[in-house]
C-alpha beads as a LAMMPS data file, in Angstrom:
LAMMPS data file: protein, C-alpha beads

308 atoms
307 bonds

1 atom types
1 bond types

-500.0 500.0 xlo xhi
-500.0 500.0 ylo yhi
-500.0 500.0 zlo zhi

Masses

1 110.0

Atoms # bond

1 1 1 203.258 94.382 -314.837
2 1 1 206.497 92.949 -314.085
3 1 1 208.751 91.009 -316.209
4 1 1 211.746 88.902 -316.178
5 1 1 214.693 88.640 -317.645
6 1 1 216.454 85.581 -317.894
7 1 1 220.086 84.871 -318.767
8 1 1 223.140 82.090 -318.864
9 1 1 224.711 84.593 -316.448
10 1 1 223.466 87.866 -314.665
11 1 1 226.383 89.956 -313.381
12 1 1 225.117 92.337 -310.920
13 1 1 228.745 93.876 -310.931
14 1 1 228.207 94.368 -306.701
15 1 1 227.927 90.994 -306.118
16 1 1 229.036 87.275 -307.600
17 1 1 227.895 86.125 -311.080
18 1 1 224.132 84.229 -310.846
19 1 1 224.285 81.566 -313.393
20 1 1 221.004 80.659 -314.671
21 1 1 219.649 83.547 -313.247
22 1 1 216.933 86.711 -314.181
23 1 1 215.791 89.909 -313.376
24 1 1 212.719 91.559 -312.489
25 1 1 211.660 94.812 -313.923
26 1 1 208.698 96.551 -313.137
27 1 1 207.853 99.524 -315.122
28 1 1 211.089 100.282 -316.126
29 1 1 212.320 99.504 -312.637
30 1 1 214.597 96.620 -311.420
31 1 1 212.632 94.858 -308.559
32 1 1 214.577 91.857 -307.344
33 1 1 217.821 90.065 -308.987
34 1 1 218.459 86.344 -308.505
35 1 1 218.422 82.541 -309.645
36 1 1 215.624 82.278 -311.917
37 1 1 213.446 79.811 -310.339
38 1 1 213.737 81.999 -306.698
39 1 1 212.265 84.534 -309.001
40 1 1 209.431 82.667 -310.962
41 1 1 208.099 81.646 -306.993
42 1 1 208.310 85.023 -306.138
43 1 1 206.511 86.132 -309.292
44 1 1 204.544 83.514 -310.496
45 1 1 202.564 85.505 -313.003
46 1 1 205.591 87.706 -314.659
47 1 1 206.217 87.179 -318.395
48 1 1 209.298 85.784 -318.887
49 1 1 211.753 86.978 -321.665
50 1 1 214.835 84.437 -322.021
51 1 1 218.339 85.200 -323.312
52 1 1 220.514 81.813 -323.474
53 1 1 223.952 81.939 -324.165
54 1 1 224.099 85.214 -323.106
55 1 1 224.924 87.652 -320.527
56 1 1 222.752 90.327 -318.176
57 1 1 224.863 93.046 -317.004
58 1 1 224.826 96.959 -316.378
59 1 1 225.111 99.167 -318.837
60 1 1 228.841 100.251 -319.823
61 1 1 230.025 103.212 -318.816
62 1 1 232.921 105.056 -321.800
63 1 1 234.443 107.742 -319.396
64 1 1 235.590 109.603 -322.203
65 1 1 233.843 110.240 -325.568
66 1 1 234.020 113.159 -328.370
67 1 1 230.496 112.075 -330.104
68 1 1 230.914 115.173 -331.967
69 1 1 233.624 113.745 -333.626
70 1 1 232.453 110.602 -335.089
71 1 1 231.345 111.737 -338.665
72 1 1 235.606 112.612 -338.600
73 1 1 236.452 108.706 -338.043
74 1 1 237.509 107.914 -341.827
75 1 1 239.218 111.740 -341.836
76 1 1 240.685 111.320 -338.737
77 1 1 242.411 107.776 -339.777
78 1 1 245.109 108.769 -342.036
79 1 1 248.611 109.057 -341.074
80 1 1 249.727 112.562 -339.675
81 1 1 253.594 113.655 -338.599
82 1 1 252.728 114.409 -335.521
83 1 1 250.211 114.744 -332.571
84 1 1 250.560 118.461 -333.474
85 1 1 249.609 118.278 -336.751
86 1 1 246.706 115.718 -336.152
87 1 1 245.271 118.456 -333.386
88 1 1 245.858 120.948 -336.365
89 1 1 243.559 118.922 -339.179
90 1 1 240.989 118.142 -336.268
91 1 1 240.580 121.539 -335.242
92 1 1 240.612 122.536 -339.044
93 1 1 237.812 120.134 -339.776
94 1 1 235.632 120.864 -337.294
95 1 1 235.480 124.733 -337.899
96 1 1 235.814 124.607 -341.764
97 1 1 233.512 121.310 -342.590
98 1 1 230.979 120.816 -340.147
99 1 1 227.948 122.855 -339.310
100 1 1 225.388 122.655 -335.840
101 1 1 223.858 120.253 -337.758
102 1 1 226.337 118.119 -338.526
103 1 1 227.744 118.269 -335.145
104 1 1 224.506 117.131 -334.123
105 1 1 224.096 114.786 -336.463
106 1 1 227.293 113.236 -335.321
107 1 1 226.743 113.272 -331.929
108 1 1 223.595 111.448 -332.404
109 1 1 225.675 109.148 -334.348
110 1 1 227.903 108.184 -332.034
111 1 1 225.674 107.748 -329.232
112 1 1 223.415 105.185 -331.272
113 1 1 226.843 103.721 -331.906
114 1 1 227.638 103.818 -327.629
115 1 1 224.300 102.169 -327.290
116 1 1 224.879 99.424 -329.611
117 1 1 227.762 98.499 -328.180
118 1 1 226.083 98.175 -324.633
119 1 1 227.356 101.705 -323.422
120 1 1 224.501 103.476 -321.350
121 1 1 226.590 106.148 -319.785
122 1 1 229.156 108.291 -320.924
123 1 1 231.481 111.554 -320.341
124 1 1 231.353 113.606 -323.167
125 1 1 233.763 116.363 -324.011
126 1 1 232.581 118.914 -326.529
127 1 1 233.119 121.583 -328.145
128 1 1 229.556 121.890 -329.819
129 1 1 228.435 121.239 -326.260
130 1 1 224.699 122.110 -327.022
131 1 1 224.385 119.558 -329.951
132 1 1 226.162 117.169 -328.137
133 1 1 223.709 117.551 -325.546
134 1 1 220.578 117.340 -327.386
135 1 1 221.609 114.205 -328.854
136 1 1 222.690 112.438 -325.888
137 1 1 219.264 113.470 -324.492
138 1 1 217.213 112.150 -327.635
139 1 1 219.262 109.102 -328.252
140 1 1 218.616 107.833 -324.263
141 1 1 221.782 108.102 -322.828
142 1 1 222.868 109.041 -319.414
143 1 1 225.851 111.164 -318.918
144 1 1 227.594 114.387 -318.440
145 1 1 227.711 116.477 -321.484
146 1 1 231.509 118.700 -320.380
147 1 1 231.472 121.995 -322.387
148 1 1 235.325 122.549 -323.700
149 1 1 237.234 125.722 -323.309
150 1 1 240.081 126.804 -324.832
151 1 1 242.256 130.344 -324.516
152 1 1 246.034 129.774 -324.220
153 1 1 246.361 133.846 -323.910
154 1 1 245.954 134.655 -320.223
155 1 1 245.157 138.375 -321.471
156 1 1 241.639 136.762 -322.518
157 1 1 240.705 134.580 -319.939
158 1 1 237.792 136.513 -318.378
159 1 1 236.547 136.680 -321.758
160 1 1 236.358 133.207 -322.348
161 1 1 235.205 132.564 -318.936
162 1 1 231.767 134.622 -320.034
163 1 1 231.623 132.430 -322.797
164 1 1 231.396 129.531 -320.866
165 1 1 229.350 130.565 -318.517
166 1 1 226.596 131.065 -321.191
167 1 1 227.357 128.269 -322.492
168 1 1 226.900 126.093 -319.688
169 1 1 223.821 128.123 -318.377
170 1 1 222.312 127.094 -322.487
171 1 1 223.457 123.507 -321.080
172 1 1 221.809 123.567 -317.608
173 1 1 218.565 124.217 -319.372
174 1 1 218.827 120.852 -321.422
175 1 1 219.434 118.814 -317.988
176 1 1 217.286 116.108 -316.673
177 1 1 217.615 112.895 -314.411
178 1 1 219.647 111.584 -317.141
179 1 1 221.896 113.409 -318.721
180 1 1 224.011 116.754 -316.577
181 1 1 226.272 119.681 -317.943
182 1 1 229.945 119.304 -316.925
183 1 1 233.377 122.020 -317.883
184 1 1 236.568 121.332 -319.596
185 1 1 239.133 123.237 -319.368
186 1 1 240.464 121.218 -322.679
187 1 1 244.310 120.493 -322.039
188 1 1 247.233 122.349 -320.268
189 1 1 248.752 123.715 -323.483
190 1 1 245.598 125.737 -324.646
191 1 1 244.302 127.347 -321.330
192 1 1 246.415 129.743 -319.915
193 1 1 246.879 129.216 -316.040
194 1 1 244.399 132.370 -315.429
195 1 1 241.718 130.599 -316.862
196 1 1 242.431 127.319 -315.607
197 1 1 242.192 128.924 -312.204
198 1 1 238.902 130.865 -313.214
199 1 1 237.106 128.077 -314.287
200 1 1 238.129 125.828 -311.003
201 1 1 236.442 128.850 -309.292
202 1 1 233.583 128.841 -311.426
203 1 1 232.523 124.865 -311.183
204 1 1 233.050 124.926 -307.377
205 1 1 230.916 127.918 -307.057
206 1 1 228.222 126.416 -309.699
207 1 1 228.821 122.527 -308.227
208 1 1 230.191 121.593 -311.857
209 1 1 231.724 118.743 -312.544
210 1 1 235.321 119.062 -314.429
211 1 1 236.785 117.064 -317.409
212 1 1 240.242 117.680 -318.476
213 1 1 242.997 115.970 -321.117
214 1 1 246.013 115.552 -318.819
215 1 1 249.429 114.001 -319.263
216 1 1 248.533 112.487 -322.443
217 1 1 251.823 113.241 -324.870
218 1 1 255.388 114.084 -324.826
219 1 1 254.856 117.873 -326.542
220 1 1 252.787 118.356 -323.533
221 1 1 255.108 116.892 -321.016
222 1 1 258.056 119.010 -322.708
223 1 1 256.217 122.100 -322.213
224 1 1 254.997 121.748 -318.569
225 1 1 258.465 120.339 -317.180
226 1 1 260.802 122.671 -319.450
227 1 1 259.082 125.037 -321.190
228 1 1 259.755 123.786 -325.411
229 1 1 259.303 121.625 -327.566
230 1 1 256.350 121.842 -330.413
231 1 1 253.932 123.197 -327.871
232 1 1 255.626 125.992 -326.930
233 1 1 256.457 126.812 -330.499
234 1 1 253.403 127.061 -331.494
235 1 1 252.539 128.825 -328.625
236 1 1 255.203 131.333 -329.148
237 1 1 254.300 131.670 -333.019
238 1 1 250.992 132.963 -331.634
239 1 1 252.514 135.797 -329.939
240 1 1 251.969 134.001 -326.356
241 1 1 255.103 133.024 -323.829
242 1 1 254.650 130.223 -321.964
243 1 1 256.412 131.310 -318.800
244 1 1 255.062 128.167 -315.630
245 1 1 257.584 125.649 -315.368
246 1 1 256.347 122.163 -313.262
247 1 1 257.701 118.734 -312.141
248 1 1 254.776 117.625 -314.163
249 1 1 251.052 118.144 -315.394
250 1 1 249.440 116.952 -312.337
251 1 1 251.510 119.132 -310.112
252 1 1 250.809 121.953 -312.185
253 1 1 246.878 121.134 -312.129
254 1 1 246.982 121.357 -308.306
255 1 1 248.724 124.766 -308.541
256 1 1 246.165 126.052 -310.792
257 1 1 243.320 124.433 -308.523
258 1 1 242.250 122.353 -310.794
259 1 1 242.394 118.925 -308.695
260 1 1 240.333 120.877 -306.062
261 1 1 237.237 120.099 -308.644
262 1 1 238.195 116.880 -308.330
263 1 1 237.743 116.283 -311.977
264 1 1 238.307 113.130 -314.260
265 1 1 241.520 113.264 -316.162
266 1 1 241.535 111.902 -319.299
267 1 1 244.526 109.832 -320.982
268 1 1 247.152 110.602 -317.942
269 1 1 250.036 108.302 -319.141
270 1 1 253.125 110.530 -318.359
271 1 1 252.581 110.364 -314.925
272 1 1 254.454 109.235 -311.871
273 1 1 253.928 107.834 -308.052
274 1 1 254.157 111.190 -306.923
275 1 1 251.419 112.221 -309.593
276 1 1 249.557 109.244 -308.535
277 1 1 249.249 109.939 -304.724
278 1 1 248.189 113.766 -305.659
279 1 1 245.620 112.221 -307.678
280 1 1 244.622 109.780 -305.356
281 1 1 244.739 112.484 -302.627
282 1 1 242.797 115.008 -304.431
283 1 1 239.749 112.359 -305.089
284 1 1 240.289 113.330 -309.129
285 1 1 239.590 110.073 -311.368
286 1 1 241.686 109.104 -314.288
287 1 1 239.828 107.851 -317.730
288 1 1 242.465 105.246 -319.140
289 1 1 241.777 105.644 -322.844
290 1 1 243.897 102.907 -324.401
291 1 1 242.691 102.988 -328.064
292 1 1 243.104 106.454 -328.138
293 1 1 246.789 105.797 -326.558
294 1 1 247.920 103.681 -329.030
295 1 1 246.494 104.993 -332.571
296 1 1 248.605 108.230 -331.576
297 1 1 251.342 106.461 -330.326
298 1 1 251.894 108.416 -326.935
299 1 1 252.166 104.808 -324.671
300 1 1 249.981 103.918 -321.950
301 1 1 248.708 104.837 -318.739
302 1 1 250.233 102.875 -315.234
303 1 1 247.121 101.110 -314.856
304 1 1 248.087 98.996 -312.491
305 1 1 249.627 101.520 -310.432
306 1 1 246.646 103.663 -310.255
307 1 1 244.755 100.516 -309.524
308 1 1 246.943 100.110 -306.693

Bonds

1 1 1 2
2 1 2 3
3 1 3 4
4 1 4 5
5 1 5 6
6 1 6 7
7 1 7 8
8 1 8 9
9 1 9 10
10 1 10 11
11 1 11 12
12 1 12 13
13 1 13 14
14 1 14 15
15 1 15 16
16 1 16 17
17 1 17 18
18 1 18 19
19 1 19 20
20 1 20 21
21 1 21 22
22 1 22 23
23 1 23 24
24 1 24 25
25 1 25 26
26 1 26 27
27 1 27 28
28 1 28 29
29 1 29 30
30 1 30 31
31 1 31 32
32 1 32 33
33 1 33 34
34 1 34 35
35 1 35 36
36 1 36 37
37 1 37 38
38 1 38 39
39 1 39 40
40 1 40 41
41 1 41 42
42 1 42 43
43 1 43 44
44 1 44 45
45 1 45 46
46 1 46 47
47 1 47 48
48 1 48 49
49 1 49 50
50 1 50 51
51 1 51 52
52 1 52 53
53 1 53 54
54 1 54 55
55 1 55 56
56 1 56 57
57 1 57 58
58 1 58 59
59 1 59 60
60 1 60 61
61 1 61 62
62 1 62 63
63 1 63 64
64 1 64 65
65 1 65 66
66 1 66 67
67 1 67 68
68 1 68 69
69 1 69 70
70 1 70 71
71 1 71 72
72 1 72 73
73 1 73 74
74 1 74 75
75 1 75 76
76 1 76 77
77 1 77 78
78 1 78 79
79 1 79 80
80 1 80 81
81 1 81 82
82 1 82 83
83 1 83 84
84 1 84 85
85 1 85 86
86 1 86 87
87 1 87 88
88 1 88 89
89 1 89 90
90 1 90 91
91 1 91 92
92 1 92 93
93 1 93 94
94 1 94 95
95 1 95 96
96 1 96 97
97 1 97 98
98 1 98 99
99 1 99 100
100 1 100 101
101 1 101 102
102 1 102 103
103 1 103 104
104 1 104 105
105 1 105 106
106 1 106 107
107 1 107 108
108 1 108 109
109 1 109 110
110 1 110 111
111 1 111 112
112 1 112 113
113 1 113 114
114 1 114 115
115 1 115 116
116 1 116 117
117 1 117 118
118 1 118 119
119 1 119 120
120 1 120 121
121 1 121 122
122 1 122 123
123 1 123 124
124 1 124 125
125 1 125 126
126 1 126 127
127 1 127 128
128 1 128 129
129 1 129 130
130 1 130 131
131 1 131 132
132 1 132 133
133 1 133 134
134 1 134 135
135 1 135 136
136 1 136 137
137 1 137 138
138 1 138 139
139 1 139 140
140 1 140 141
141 1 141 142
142 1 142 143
143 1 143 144
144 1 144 145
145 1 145 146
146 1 146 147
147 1 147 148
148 1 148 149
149 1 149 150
150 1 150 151
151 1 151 152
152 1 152 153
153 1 153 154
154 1 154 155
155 1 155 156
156 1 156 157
157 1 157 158
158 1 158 159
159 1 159 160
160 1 160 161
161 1 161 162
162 1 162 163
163 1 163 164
164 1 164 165
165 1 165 166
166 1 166 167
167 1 167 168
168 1 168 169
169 1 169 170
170 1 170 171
171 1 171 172
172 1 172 173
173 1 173 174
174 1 174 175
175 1 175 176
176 1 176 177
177 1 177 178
178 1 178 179
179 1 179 180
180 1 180 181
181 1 181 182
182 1 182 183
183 1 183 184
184 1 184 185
185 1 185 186
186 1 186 187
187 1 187 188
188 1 188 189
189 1 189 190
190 1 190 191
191 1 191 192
192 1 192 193
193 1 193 194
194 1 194 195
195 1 195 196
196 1 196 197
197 1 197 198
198 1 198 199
199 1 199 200
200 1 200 201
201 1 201 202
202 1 202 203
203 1 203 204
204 1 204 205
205 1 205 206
206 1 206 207
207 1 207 208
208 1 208 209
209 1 209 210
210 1 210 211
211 1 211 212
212 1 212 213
213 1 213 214
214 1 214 215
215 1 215 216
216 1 216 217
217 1 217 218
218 1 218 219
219 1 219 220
220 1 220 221
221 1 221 222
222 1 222 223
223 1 223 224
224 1 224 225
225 1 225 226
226 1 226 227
227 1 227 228
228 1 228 229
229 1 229 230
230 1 230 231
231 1 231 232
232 1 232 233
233 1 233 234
234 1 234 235
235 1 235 236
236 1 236 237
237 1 237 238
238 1 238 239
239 1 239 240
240 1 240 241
241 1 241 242
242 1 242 243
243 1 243 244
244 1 244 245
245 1 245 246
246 1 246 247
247 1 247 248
248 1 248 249
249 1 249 250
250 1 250 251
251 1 251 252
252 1 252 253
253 1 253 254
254 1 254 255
255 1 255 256
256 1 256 257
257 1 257 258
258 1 258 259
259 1 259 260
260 1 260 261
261 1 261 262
262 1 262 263
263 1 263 264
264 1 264 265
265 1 265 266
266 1 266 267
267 1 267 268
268 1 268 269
269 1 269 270
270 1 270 271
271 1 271 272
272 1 272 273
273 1 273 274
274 1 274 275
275 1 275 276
276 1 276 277
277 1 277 278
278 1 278 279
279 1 279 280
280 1 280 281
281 1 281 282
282 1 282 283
283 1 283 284
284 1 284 285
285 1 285 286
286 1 286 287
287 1 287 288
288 1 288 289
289 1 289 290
290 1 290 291
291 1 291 292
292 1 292 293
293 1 293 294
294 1 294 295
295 1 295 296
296 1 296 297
297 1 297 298
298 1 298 299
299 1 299 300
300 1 300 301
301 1 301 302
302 1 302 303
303 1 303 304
304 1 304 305
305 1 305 306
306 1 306 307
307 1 307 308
């Protein structure tokens, strides 16, 4: 039976705002969208559910979510030196202190959150990329569920390319209409170049889509463009050179094949035109992650510039 939907505004996102206007669903399809009384004509015995003061629109989309990590928020809140040492107590944190369960059980979390807040669809990066999935799936949400992969020592990167490709076949069996398994090569500074190019091979060969931090602090910037700084210390306390030397991230990502997945790129605020127009040339997207931006202090993205 079909049903409308009535609102102060509906905001088709496509098209102009329809004030006074409603929506017709039909089992858990959208039929027709429009000025209320076009709609009561057209279907004169539909039930009609009325929000005033309010707005009708899409769902929100959050390009770039850790739902594992939400159980961490309070954890995660207090001051740290560094970017370094904040990676340092995640990492610690989530190996030491949380189970499967837990990382379910904040996944889960986090999506209930997402949906509260009118987020429907989202671009999860995980590390616990089967919990993440499951909960995404049994909290309703639509998506792309990225399994994360690290390996900064090129000596192991067909290793951890079998690992993720178990992983992500444990993934593929969790898809439906709704909710997809993605890749993420995690950041620059902990997957070695082999691997970065290993895993572009893989998700154009499996049709994957790719999620990857990019361009998001100075450490990282330092290390791509001149080889030092705290990345490349720790790097080097780990027994591993860093050796590749770039004008920047983005240029290094198309050397490594990366921006031939097209993937989204997450954060990318140390970025200039000439990183822009490879993006833009590539047909990679950039998730602008503002909150994130400023509670670590690395700046902001050129939003307008991308826009451009």
């Amino acid at each position: 039976m079909t049903a409308l939907y009535s609102a102060s505004w509906i905001i088709p996102v496509c098209s102009p705002p329809i004030k006074d206007g409603a929506i017709a669903v039909d089992h858990e399809h959208i039929k027709a969208v429009g000025p209320l009384h076009i709609l009561t004509e057209q279907f004169p015995s539909a039930q009609i559910q009325n929000f005033p003061d309010s707005a009708i629109l899409p769902g929100l989309v959050n390009a770039h979510s850790h739902l594992e990590l939400t159980a961490m928020r309070g954890y995660l809140d207090t001051e740290e030196p560094d970017f370094i040492a904040w990676l340092k107590k995640l990492t610690m944190a989530r190996q030491t202190r949380m189970t499967s369960d837990d990382l379910y059980v904040s996944a889960a979390w986090g999506a209930c959150e997402a949906i509260r807040a009118g987020v429907t669809c989202v671009g999860d990066a995980a590390t616990a990329g089967f919990e993440s999935m499951n909960a995404v799936r049994d909290v309703g949400l639509r998506g792309v569920v990225f399994q994360e992969s690290f390996g900064p020592d090129a000596r192991l990167a067909h290793e951890n390319l079998a690992t993720l490709t178990e992983q992500v076949l444990r993934l593929r069996k969790l898809e439906n209409s709704r909710v997809h398994a993605g890749v993420s090569p995690h950041a620059p500074y902990t997957v070695s170049a082999p691997q970065l190019e290993l895993i572009a091979d893989f998700a154009k060969r499996e049709q994957l889509p790719v999620m990857m931090h990019a361009a998001e602090s100075h450490a990282e910037d330092l290390l791509l463009r001149e080889g030092r700084g705290p990345f490349a210390d720790g790097l080097a306390a780990r027994g591993i050179k860093w050796t590749a030397k770039c004008a920047s991230t983005i240029s290094y990502l198309e050397e490594v094949h990366i921006l031939e997945t097209k993937p989204l790129l997450a954060h990318c605020i140390n970025i200039d035109n000439q990183d822009i127009q490879l993006i833009a040339a590539s047909g990679a997207r950039v998730a602008h992650c503002p909150k994130s931006n400023a509670r670590l202090g690395h700046g902001r993205a050129p939003l307008l510039e991308l826009l451009q």
